[in-house]
N, C-alpha and C positions, 0 to 999 in steps of 0.2 A: 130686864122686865120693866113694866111700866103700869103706875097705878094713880088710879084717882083718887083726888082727896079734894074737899069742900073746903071751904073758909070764905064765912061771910055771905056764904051763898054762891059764891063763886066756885069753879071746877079749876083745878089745876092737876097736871099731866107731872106726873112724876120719875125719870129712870132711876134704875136700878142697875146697878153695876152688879157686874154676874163675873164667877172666875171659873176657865175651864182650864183643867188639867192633862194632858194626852200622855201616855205612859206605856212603853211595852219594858213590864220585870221580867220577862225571860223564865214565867212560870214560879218565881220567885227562889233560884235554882242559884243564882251568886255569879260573882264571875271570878276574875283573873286563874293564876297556873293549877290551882287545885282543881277545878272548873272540870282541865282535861287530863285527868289522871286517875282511874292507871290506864284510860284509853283516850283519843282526843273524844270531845263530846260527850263523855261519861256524866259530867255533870246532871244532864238533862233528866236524868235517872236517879238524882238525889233532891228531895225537897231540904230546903232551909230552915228551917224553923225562924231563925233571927233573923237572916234578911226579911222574912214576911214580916217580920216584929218592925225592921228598920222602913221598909217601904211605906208600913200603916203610921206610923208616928213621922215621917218625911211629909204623908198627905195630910194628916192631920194638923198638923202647924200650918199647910199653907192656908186653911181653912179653905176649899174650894165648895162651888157650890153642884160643879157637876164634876166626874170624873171618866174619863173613859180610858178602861184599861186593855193593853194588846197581851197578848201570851199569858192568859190567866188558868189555872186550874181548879175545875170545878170540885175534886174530890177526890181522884185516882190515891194510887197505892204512895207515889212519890211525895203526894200533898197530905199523906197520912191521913186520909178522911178528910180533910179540912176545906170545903169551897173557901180558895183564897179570896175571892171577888165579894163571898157574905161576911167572911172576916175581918178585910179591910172596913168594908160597909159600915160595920157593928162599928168599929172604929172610930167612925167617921159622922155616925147619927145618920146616915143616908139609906136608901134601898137600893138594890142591886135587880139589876135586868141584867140576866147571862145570858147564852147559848152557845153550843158548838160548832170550832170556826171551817167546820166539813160539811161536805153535801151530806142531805140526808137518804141514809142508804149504801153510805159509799162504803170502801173494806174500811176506811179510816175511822171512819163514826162507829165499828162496830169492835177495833183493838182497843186493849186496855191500856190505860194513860192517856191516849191520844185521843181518847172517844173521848178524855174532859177535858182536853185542849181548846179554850176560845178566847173570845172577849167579853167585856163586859162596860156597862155603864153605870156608875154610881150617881145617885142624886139624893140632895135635901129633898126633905119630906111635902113640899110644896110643889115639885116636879115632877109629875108623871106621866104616863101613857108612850109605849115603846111598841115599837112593831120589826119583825124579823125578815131579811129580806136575804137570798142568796141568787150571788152572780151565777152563772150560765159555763164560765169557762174557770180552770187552775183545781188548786185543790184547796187553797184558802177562799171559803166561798160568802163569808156570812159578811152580812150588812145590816147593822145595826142603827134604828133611827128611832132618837128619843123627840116626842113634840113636846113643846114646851108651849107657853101662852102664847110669844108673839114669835116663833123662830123653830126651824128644825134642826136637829145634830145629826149629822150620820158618822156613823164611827166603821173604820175601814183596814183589814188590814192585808196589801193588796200581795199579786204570785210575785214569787222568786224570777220568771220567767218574762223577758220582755215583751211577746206578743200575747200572752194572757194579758199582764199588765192593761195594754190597752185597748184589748177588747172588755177589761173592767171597768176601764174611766168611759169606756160605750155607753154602757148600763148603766153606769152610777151618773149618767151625764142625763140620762132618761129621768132617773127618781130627782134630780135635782131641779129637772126644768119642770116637772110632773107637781112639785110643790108649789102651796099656793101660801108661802110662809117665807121669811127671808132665810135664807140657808147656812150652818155650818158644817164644813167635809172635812174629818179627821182622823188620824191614824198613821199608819204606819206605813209607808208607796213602795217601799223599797226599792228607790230611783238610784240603784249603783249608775245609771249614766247621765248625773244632772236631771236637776228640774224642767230644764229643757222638755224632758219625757212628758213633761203635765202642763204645758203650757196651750196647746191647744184646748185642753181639758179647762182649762180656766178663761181660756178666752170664752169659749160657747157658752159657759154655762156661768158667766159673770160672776168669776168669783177671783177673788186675790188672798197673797198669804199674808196671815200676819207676821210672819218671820220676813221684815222687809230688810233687813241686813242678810239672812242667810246663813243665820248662826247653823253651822253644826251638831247634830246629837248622835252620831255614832261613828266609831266605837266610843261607850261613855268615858274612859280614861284619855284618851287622845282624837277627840271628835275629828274627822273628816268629810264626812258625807253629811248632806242634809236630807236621811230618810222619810223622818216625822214630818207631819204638815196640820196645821190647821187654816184650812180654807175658808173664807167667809165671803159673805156679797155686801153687795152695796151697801146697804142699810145698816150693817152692821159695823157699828163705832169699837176700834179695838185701841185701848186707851193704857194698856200696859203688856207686854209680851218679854217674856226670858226661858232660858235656857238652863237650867239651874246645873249647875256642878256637881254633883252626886253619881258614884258608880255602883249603886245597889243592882242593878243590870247593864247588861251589853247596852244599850241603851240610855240616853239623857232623855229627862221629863220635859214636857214642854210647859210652858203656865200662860192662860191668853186672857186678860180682864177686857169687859167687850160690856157696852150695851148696847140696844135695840132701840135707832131710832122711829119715832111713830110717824106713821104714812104722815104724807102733808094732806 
């Protein structure tokens, strides 16, 4: 972000280094062999209470100023009542923008547990105004875009399925050229066949990653793939990025410090 300040009578243009955090906890459900016992998958049916404990104090030290989180639970029975996304939040001194990561209307928005299946965005109390968007094709449909003063975020967490896949980055390649803000695209692609899969995606809509090495985030004990992404455009200075080591979910966090440089 960027702010004016006087001295002298004089203006000077100030950035602000901003840190975003992209995160899918897996509903905050745990991983390794307990995970799938006494059925594979079982897990998905037990909330953690501690890992929620461990993931809010992991966000909390990095001190972030935005966060967007992938497989969050708004309340069901497994999350014991508890919107993990206002809990982390409280956490964090931030506000949370949720919503559910299903069409609305569909069987899925209407089953118990999975109707509070989404994402979410956390932000400092200086960042606001978010709007909801869902893709057209899959069944993970929600598209989450927080505007900020000088930049937009969209937060994404794209199908299982490689030709939903890109007829998302269609859509999500619309709202991106559609902004009149320098862009960041983040979330979860689930490109089991290389980035490769999002490279046209990046070309069109002028954006590159900040993961310029390629670092891996999943599986988070023994990373392979590079699911996560946070995509940025031109204007945006990415002046720190890691991977951080932590297996509170199937998943590695990602951490991107970035500012926003001003038009010339």
């Amino acid at each position: 972000m960027t702010f004016l300040i006087s001295v002298a009578g004089r203006q000077w243009r100030i950035q602000c280094l901003m840190r975003l955090v992209v995160y899918n906890i897996r509903y905050a459900t745990g991983t390794g062999k307990a995970f799938h016992l006494p059925l594979p998958g079982a897990g998905y049916l037990r909330g953690n209470p501690a890992v929620l404990d461990g993931i809010a104090e992991f966000l909390r030290e990095l001190k972030p100023d935005l966060v967007g989180l992938i497989e969050v639970d708004a309340g069901s029975l497994r999350a014991k009542r508890v919107n993990q996304a206002d809990y982390i939040a409280d956490r964090l001194g931030h506000y949370s923008a949720y919503a559910c990561k299903y069409a609305v209307g569909s069987l899925n928005s209407r089953m118990p547990i999975i109707n509070k299946q989404g994402n979410a965005f956390l932000a400092s109390p200086r960042v606001h105004g978010e709007r909801f968007h869902f893709f057209d094709t899959g069944i993970k449909r929600l598209i989450i875009e927080l505007e900020l003063e000088e930049c937009a975020v969209f937060l994404v967490h794209l199908s299982l399925k490689y030709r939903h896949r890109q007829e998302q980055l269609r859509h999500l390649h619309r709202l991106v050229k559609a902004s009149t803000k320098p862009v960041i695209v983040a979330g979860d692609f689930n490109t089991f066949w290389g980035d490769a899969e999002i490279y046209l995606f990046t070309q069109a809509a002028g954006l590159r990653s900040a993961n310029v090495t390629g670092l891996p985030s999943y599986p988070s004990r023994e990373p392979r793939w590079e699911l996560d992404f946070i995509l940025v455009s031109e204007q945006i200075e990415v002046t720190g990025f890691e991977v951080p080591e932590v297996d509170w979910s199937d998943h590695r966090p990602l951490v991107c410090d970035f500012t926003v440089r001003p038009p010339v």
